[in-house]
NUDOTI-385724 format. One record per residue (C-alpha): residue number from 1; residue in three letters; y, z, x. Coordinates in steps of 0.1 Angstrom, whole numbers, plus 5000, padded with zeros to 4 digits. Example, Ala and Ser with C-alpha at 12.3 -4.5 7.8 and 13.67 -1.06 7.14 Angstrom:
residues 2
- i_aa_v_w_u
- 1_ALA_4955_5078_5123
- 2_SER_4989_5071_5137
This chain:
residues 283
- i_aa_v_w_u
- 1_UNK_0341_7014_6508
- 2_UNK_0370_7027_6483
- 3_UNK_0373_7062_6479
- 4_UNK_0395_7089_6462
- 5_UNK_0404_7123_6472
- 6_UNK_0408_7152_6444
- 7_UNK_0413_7186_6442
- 8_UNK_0402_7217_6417
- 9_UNK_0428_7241_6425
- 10_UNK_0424_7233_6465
- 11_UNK_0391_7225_6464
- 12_UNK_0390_7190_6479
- 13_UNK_0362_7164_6477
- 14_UNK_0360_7133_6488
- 15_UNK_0350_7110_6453
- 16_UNK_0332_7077_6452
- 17_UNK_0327_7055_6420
- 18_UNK_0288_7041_6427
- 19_UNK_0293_7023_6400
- 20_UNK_0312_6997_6418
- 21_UNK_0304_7007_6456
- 22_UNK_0268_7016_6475
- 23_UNK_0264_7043_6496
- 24_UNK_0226_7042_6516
- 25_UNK_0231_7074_6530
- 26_UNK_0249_7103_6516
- 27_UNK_0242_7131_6535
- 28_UNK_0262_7111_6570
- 29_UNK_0287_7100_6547
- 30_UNK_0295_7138_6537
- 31_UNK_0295_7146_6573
- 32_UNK_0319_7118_6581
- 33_UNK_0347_7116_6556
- 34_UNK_0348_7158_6554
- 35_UNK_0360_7162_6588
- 36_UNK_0394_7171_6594
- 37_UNK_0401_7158_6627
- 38_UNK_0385_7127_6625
- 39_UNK_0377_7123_6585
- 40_UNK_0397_7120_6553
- 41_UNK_0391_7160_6553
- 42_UNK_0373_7174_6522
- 43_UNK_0349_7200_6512
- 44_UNK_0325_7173_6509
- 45_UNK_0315_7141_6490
- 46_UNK_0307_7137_6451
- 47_UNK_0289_7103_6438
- 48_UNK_0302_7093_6405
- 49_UNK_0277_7074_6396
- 50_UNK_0259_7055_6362
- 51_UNK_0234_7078_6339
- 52_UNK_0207_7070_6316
- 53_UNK_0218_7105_6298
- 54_UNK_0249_7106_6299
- 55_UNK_0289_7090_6303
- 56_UNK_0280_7095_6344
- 57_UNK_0259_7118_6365
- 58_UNK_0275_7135_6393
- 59_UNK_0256_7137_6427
- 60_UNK_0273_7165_6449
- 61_UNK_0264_7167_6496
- 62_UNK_0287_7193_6511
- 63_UNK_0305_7194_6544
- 64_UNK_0275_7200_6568
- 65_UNK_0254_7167_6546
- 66_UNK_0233_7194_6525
- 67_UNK_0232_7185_6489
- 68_UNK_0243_7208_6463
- 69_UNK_0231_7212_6429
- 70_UNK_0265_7218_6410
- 71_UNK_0302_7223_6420
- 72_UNK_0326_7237_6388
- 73_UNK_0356_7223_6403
- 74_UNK_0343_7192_6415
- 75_UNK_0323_7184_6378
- 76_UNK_0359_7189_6364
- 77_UNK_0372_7163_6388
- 78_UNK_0344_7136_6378
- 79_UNK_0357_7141_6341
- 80_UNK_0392_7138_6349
- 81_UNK_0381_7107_6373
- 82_UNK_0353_7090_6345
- 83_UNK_0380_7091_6321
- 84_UNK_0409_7083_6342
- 85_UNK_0397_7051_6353
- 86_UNK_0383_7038_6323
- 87_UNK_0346_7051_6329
- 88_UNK_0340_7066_6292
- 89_UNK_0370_7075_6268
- 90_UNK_0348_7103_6256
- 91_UNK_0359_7132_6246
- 92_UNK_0342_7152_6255
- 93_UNK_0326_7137_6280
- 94_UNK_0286_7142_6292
- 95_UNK_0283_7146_6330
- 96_UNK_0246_7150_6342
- 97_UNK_0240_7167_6379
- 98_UNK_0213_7186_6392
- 99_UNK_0216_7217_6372
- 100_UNK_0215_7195_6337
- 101_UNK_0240_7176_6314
- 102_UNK_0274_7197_6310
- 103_UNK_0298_7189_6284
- 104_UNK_0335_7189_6290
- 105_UNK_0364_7191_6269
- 106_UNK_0391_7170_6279
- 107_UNK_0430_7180_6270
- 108_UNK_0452_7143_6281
- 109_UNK_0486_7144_6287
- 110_UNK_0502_7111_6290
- 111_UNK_0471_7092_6288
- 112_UNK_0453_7111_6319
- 113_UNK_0433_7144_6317
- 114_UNK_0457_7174_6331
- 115_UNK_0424_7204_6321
- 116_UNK_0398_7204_6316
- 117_UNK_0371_7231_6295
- 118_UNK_0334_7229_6312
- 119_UNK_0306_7241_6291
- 120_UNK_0280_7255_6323
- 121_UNK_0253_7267_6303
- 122_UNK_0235_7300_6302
- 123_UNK_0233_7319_6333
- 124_UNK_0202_7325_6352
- 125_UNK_0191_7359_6370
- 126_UNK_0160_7356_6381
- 127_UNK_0152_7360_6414
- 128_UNK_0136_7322_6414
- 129_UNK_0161_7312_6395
- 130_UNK_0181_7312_6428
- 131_UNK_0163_7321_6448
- 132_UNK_0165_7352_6464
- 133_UNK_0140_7380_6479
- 134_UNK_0146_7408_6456
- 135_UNK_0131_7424_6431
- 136_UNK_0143_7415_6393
- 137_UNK_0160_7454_6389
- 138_UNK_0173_7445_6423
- 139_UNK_0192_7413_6407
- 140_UNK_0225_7433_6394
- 141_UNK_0245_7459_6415
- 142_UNK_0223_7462_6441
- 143_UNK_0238_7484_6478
- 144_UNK_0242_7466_6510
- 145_UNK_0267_7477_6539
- 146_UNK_0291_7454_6550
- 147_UNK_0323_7467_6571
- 148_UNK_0309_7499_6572
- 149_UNK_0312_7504_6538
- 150_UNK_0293_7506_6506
- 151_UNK_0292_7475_6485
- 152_UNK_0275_7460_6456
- 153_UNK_0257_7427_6455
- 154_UNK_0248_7410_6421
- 155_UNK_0230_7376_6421
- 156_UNK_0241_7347_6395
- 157_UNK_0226_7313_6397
- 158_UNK_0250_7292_6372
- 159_UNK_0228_7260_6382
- 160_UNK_0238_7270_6421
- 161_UNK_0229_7301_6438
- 162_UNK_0258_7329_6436
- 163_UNK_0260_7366_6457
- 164_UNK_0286_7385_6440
- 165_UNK_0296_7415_6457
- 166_UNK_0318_7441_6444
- 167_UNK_0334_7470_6458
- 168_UNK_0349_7461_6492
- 169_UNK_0384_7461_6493
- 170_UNK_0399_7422_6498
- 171_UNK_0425_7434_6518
- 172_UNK_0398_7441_6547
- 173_UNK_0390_7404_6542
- 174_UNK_0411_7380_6570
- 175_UNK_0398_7347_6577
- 176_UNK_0376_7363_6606
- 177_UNK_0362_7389_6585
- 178_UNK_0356_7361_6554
- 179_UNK_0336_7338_6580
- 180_UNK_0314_7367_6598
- 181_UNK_0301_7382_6568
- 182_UNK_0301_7352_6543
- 183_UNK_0284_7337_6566
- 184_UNK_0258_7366_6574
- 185_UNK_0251_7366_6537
- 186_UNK_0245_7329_6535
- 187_UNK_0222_7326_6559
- 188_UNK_0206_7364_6551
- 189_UNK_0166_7362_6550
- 190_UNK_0167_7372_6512
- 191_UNK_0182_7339_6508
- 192_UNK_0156_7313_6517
- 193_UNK_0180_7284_6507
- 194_UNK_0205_7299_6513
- 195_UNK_0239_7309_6488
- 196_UNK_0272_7308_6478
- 197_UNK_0286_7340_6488
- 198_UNK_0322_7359_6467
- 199_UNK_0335_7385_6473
- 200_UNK_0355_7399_6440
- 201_UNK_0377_7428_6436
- 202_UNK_0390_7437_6399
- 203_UNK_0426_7438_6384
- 204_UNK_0418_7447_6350
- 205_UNK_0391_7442_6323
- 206_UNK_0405_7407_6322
- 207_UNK_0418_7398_6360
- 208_UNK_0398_7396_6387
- 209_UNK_0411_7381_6426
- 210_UNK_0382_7366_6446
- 211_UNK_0377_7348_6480
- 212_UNK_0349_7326_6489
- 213_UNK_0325_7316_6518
- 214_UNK_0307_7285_6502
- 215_UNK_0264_7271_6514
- 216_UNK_0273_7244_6539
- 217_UNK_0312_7241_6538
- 218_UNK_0326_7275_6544
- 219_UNK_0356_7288_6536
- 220_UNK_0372_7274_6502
- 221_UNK_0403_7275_6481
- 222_UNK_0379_7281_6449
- 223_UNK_0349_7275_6434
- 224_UNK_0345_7272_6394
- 225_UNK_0308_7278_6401
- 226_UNK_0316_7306_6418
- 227_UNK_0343_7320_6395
- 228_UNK_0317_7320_6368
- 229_UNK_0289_7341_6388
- 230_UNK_0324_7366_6396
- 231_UNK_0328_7370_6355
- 232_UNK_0290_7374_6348
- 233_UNK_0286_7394_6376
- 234_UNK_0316_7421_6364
- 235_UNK_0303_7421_6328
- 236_UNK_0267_7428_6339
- 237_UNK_0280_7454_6360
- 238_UNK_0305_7466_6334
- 239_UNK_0339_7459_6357
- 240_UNK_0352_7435_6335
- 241_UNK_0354_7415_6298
- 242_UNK_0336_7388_6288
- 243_UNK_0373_7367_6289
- 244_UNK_0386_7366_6322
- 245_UNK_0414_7354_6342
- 246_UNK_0401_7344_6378
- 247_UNK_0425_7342_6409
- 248_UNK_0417_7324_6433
- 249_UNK_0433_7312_6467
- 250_UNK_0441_7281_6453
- 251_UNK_0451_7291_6419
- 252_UNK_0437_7304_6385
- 253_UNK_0405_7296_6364
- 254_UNK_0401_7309_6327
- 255_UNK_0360_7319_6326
- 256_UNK_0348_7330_6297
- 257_UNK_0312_7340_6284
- 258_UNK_0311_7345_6247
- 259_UNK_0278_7364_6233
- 260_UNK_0277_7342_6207
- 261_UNK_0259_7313_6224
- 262_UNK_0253_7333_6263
- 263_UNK_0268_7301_6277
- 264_UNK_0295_7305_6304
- 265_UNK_0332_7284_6298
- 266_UNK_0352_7272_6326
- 267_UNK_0388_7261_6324
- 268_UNK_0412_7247_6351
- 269_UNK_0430_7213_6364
- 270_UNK_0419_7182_6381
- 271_UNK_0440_7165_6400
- 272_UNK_0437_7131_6422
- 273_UNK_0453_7129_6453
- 274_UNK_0453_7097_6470
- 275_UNK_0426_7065_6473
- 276_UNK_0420_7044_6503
- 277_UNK_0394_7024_6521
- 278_UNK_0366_7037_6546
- 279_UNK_0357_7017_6569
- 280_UNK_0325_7018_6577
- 281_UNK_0295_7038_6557
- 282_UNK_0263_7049_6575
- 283_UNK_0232_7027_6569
């Protein structure tokens, strides 16, 4: 089976065109090519794959096999992919995925795509929408505890669920401190399917930094997804503007959420890293 590794500002997935290879079973496949020791190493696998609705649709497992409804950097890698290869020449392109048909804007440089502008759609914060065991005035700035200190959790599903909290210092964050409480929000009970979980500390009315502890694959480098919960979440909350500049370990997004049409804009690179052959895929 051919495959080809990309990257959103570090975040790595593992990318297979289905329109030329088969893959029976997904979820083993995720668990297989993502491992670092023994895999290609990736954040998971993405299915680039043919669409009734659209130029492709994308189909998204992460590293423990779990599917995922939407990835922001990995949608801007299937564009940069779909067009790269010859897929569609649309501009922009139409990618469909479990959280609906997103539009991207493509900007090419030297015949490939270098960024790439996602529209996401409107923002949901409901608590089905995610879901999560609160009650709707519960959604936005609600207090939870987490090294001893007061922080402030707002929940964003931007076609994925999102736990923003605010108000906890990133320097406290290491790598230990990032796994024990990402993880103890992930798998929280108010989360029945669990979420992605940022934590987001803010520069200025347009900079925010933010780490991330991502459902089923852990620790990041970004998430565009993610990103655009952090801006909703700091607008809602009134931290930040409605333009932001994101930083993120792996690099900067440009979110913005315009008024005008409530939809949520993400910006950023693609890049492709390297293709090669598995050798055997799970029946």
């Amino acid at each position: 089976m051919r495959f080809t590794k990309m990257h959103g500002l570090g975040n790595c997935y593992v990318y297979v065109d289905c329109f030329a290879e088969r893959v029976p079973n997904p979820p083993a496949l995720a668990q297989l090519v993502s491992d670092r020791n023994t895999g290609v190493g990736s954040d998971g696998l993405i299915l680039i794959c043919p669409s009734r609705v659209a130029d492709a649709r994308m189909e998204m497992y992460n590293m423990d096999g779990s599917r995922g409804q939407m990835c922001g950097n990995g949608i801007r890698c299937v564009g940069k992919y779909v067009y790269d290869h010859g897929l569609s020449k649309a501009n922009p392109l139409r990618i469909e995925t479990d959280a609906g048909v997103l539009s991207l804007d493509l900007t090419i440089e030297a015949e490939k795509v270098s960024q790439l502008r996602a529209n996401l759609g409107e923002p949901r914060l409901r608590p089905g929408d995610l879901p999560v065991l609160l009650k709707p005035s519960e959604m936005i700035g609600h207090p939870i505890e987490l090294l001893g200190q007061e922080a402030y959790l707002t929940c964003v599903s931007m076609g994925n669920p999102h736990a923003v909290v605010h108000g906890l210092p990133l320097a406290l964050l290491g790598p230990r401190e990032l796994e024990a409480e990402g993880r103890r929000l992930e798998t929280h009970a108010m989360f029945p399917e669990r979420t992605n979980v940022h934590f987001a500390e803010v520069n200025g009315p347009g900079e925010v930094s933010m780490v991330t502890w991502e459902r089923g694959s852990g620790a990041t480098a970004a998430c565009g997804t993610g990103a655009s919960a952090v801006c909703v979440a700091g607008v809602l909350t009134k931290r930040n503007d409605r333009r932001v500049t994101v930083h993120l370990p792996g690099g900067d997004l440009l979110i913005e959420w315009p008024e005008a049409d409530n939809h949520v804009y993400m910006t950023g690179p693609a890049v492709e890293i390297f293709s090669g052959d598995w050798p055997a895929v799970p029946a």
